[in-house]
C-alpha positions as CSV (number, residue, x, y, z in Angstrom):
1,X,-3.9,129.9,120.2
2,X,-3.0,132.2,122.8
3,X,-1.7,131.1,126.4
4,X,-1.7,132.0,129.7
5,X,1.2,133.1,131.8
6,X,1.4,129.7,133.4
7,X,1.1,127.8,130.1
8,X,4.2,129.9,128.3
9,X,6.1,129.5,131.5
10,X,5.7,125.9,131.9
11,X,6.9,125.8,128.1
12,X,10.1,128.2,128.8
13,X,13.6,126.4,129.5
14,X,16.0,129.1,129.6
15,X,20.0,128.6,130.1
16,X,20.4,130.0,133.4
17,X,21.2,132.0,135.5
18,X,18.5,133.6,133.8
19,X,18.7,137.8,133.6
20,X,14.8,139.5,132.8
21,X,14.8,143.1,131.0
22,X,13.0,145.2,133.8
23,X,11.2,148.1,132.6
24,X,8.7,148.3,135.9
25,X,5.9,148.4,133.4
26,X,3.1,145.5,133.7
27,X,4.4,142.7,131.5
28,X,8.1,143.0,132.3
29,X,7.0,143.0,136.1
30,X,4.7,139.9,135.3
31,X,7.5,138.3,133.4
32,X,9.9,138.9,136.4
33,X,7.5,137.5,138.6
34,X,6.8,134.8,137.2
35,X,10.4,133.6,136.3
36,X,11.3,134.4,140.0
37,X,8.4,131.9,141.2
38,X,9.6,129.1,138.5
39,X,14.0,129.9,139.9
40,X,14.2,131.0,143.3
41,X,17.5,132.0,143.5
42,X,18.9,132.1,139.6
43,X,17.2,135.1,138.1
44,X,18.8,138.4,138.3
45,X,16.9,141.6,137.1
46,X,18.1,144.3,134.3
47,X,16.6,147.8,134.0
48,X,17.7,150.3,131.7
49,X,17.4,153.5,132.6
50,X,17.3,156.4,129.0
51,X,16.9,159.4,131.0
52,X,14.9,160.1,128.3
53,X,11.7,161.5,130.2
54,X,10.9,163.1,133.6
55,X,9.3,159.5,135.0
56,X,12.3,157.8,134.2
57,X,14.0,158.1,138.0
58,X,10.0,156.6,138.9
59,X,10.4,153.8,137.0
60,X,14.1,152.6,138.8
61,X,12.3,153.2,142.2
62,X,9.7,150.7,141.4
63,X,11.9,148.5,140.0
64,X,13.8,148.9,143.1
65,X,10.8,148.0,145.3
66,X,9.5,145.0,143.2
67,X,13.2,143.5,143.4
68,X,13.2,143.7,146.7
69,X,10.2,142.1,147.6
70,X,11.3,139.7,145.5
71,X,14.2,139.2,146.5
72,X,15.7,139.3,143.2
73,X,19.2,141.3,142.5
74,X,18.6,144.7,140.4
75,X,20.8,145.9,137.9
76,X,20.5,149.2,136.6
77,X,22.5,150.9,134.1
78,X,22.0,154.4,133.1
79,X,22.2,155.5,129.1
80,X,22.6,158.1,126.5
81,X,19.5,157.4,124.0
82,X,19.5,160.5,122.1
83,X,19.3,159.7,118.8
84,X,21.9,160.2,115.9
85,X,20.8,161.7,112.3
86,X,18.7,159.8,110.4
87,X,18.1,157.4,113.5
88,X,14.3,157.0,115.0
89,X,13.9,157.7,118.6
90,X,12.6,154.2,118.9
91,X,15.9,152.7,117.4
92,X,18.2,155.1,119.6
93,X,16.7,153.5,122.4
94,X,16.9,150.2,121.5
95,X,20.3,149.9,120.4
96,X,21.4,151.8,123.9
97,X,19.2,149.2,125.4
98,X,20.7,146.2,124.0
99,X,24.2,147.5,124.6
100,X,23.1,148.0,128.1
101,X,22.1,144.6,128.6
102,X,25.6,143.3,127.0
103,X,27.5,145.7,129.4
104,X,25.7,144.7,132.6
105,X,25.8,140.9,131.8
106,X,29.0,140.5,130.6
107,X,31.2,143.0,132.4
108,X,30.0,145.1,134.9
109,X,28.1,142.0,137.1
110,X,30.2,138.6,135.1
111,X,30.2,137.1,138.6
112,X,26.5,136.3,138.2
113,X,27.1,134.3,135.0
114,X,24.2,135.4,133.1
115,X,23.6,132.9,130.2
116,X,20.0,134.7,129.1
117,X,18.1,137.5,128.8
118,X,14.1,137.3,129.0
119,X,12.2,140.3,127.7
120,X,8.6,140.3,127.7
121,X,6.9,141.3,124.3
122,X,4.1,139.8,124.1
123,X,1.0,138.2,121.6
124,X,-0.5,141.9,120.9
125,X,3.0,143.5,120.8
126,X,3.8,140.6,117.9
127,X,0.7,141.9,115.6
128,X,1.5,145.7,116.3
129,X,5.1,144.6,114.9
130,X,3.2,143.1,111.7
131,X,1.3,145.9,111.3
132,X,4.1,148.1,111.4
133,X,5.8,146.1,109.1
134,X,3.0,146.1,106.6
135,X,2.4,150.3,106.6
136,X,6.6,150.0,105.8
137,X,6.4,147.8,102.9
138,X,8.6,145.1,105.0
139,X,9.5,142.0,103.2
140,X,9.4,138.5,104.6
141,X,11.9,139.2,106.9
142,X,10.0,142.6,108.3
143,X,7.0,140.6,108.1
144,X,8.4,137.7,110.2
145,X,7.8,140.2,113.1
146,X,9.8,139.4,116.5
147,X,11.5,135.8,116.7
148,X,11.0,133.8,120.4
149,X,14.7,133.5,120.6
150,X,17.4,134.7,119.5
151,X,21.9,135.7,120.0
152,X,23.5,139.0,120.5
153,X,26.7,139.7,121.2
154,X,26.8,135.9,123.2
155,X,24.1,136.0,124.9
156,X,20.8,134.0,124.5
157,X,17.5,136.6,124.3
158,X,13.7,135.0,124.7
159,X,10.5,136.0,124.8
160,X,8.5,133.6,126.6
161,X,5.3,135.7,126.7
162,X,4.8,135.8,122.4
163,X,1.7,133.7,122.9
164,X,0.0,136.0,125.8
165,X,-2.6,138.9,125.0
166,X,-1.3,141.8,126.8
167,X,-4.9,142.0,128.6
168,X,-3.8,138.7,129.8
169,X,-0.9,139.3,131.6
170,X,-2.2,141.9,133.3
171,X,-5.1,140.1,134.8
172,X,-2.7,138.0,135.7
173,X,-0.8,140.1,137.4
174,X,-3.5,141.8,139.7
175,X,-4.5,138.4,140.7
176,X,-1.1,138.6,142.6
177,X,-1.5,142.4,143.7
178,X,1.8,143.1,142.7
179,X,1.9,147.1,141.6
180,X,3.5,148.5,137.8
181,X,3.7,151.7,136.8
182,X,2.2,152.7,133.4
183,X,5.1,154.5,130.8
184,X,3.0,158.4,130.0
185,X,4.8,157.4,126.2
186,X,3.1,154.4,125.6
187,X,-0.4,156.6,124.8
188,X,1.5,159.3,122.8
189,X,0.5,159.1,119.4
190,X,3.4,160.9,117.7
191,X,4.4,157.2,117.5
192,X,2.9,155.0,115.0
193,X,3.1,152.2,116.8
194,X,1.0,154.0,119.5
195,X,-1.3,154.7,116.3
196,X,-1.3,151.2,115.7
197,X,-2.5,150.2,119.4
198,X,-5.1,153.0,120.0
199,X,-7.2,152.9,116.6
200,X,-6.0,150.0,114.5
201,X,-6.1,147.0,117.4
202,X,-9.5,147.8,118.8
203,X,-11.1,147.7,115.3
204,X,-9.4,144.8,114.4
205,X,-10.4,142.8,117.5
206,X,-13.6,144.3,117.0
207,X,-14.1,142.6,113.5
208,X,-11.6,139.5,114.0
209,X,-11.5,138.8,117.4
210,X,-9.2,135.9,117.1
211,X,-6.6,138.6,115.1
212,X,-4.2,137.6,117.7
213,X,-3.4,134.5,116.6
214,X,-4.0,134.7,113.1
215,X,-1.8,137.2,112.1
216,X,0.8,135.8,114.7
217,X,0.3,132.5,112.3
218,X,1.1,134.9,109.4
219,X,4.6,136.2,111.4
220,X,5.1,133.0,111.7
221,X,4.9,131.4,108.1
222,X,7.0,134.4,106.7
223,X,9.6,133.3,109.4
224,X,9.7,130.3,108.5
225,X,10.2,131.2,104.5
226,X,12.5,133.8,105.4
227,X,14.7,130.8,107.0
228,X,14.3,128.8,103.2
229,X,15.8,132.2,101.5
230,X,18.6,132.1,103.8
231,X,19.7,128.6,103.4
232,X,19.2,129.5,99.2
233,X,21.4,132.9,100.1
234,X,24.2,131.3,102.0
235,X,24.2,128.7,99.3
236,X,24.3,130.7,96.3
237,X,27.1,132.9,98.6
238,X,29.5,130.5,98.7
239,X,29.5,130.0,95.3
240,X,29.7,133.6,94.1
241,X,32.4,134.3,96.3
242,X,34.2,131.2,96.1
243,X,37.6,132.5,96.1
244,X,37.9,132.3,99.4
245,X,37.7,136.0,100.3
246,X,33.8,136.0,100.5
247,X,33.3,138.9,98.1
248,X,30.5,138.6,95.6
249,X,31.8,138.4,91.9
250,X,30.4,140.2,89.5
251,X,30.1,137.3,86.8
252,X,28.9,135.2,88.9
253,X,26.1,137.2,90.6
254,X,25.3,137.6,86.8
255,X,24.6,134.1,86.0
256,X,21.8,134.4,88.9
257,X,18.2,135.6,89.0
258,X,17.4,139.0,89.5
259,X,15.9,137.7,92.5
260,X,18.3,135.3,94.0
261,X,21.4,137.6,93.5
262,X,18.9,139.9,95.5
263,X,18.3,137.6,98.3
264,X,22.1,136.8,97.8
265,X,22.6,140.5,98.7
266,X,20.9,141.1,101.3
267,X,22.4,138.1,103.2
268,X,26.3,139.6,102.8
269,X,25.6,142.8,103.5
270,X,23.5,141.8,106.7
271,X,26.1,139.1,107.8
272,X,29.3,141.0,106.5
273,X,28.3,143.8,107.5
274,X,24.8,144.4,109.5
275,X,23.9,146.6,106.7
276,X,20.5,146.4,105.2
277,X,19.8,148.2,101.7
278,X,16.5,150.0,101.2
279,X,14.6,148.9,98.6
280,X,15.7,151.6,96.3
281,X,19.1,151.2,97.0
282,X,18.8,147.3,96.5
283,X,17.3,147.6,93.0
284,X,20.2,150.5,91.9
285,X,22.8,147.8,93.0
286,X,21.1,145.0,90.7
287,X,20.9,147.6,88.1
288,X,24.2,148.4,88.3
289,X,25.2,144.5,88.4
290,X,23.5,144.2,84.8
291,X,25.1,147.2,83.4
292,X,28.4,146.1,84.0
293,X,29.6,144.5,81.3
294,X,33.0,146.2,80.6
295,X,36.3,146.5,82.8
296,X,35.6,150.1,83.2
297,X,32.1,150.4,84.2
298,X,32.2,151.5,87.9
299,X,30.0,150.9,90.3
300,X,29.3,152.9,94.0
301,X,26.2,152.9,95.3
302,X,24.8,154.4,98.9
303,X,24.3,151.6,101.0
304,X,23.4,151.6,104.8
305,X,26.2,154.1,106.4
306,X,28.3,152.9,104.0
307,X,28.9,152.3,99.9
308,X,29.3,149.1,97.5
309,X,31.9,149.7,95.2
310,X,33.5,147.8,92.1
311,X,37.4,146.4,93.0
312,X,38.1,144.2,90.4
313,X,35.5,140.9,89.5
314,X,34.0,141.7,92.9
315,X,31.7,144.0,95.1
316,X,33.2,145.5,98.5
317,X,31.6,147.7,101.1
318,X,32.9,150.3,103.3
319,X,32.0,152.7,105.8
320,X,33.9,155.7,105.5
């Protein structure tokens, strides 16, 4: 079941000094709000600044003014979010925003000894993930949507506000007065998750009004069996590449499943290498696999940015 503000708050036991991703729109400045109430005095603010449209100088203002009636430390860091070939706008900015986060907690401000970073997706943005997973043809792992915690680059991430509908959170927040400025992109849609929330949510809700927390349920069983596979992939891992080197032997990625030496895969590639295959080039690679049955049967495949290749008994990858 959904939750209120209060009721995912009370639930919420971050490591702190606790850091929250300020974007100045409503649920970031609920979120900051309400994890400033709960630690007077141990929450520092983060906004990322992409530079990528004409508001964006409005939105550090804000933040600016909300910190400061706060009384909560802002730190802003500017970034280049243009995007590189073959990279969506969406991922540009996210990977600029993460390594932003990184760079203010760990470097540029260490002296606050930030331990966690709170960002405040929320139940409706949970379902729009699922959805999006689901027009991609996203396996468990895409279909597992957003998890409620997770590490980067040694820091602790949350999102306390999973369980709260977005309308929520905004009520919420105007019971408290406390102003946020609406992002112009968040409407555009050239964007198909903008797609998703102006014509697929309403009829959704419209026909299943408790959507919200049954397809959140669904995220949640696929995480959950996603987990099983990876315990089976790190398993079957050791033994494939038990030479020590953690390179996947031919032979014995042979002597698996089609569909474990896929799941086997996926798992080296992702932890080796944070690489995920496509589909297509997943299945090539397995194809390959079976057809190599003599010493000189090559094998380089497209892979990511990079390429599997044959050495010897075993797969490699590189990026050239």
């Amino acid at each position: 079941m959904t939750q209120s503000v209060d009721q995912a708050l009370q639930g919420f036991d971050p490591a702190l000094p606790l850091a929250v991703a300020l974007s100045g729109g409503a649920d970031s400045v609920a979120l900051l709000v309400a994890c400033a109430e709960k630690w007077p005095g141990q929450v520092v603010a983060l906004h990322v600044n992409h530079g990528l449209q004409t508001a964006a100088s409005g939105f550090e203002a804000h933040c600016q003014i909300v910190c400061s009636q706060l009384n909560v430390p802002l730190l802003v860091q500017k970034v280049d979010a243009a995007k590189r070939s073959g990279q969506s706008p969406e991922d540009a900015a996210r990977q600029a925003r993460y390594k932003a986060f990184s760079t203010l907690a760990l470097v540029e401000y260490a002296q606050y000894a930030i331990k966690s970073i709170a960002v405040a997706q929320h139940a409706d943005d949970q379902v729009e993930t699922l959805l999006l997973a689901l027009s991609r043809g996203s396996g468990l792992a895409g279909l597992s949507a957003m998890p409620a915690c997770w590490q980067r680059d040694g820091l602790i991430y949350y999102r306390p506000l999973l369980q709260v509908a977005g309308v929520d959170i905004r009520k919420w927040l105007d019971g408290r007065g406390v102003p946020f400025v609406e992002d112009p992109t968040n409407v555009d849609e050239q964007f198909t998750r903008n797609r998703i929330r102006a014509r697929l949510m309403p009829a959704l809700r419209s026909v299943f009004p408790h959507f919200l927390d049954t397809l959140a349920r669904s995220a949640s069983h696929a995480a959950q069996a996603q987990c099983v596979l990876d315990e089976v992939a790190s398993q079957d891992l050791l033994q494939v590449g038990r030479h020590g080197d953690g390179l996947p032997q031919i032979m014995a990625l042979q002597s698996l499943s089609w569909a474990r030496q896929a799941n086997t895969l996926r798992l080296w590639l992702k932890s080796s290498f944070q690489t995920i295959p496509s589909t297509a080039q997943l299945n090539e690679l397995l194809e390959q696999i079976r057809a190599c049955t003599t010493r000189g049967h090559g094998i380089h495949i497209k892979v990511g940015a990079g390429f599997v290749r044959r050495s010897g008994q075993v797969l490699t990858w590189y990026n050239p």
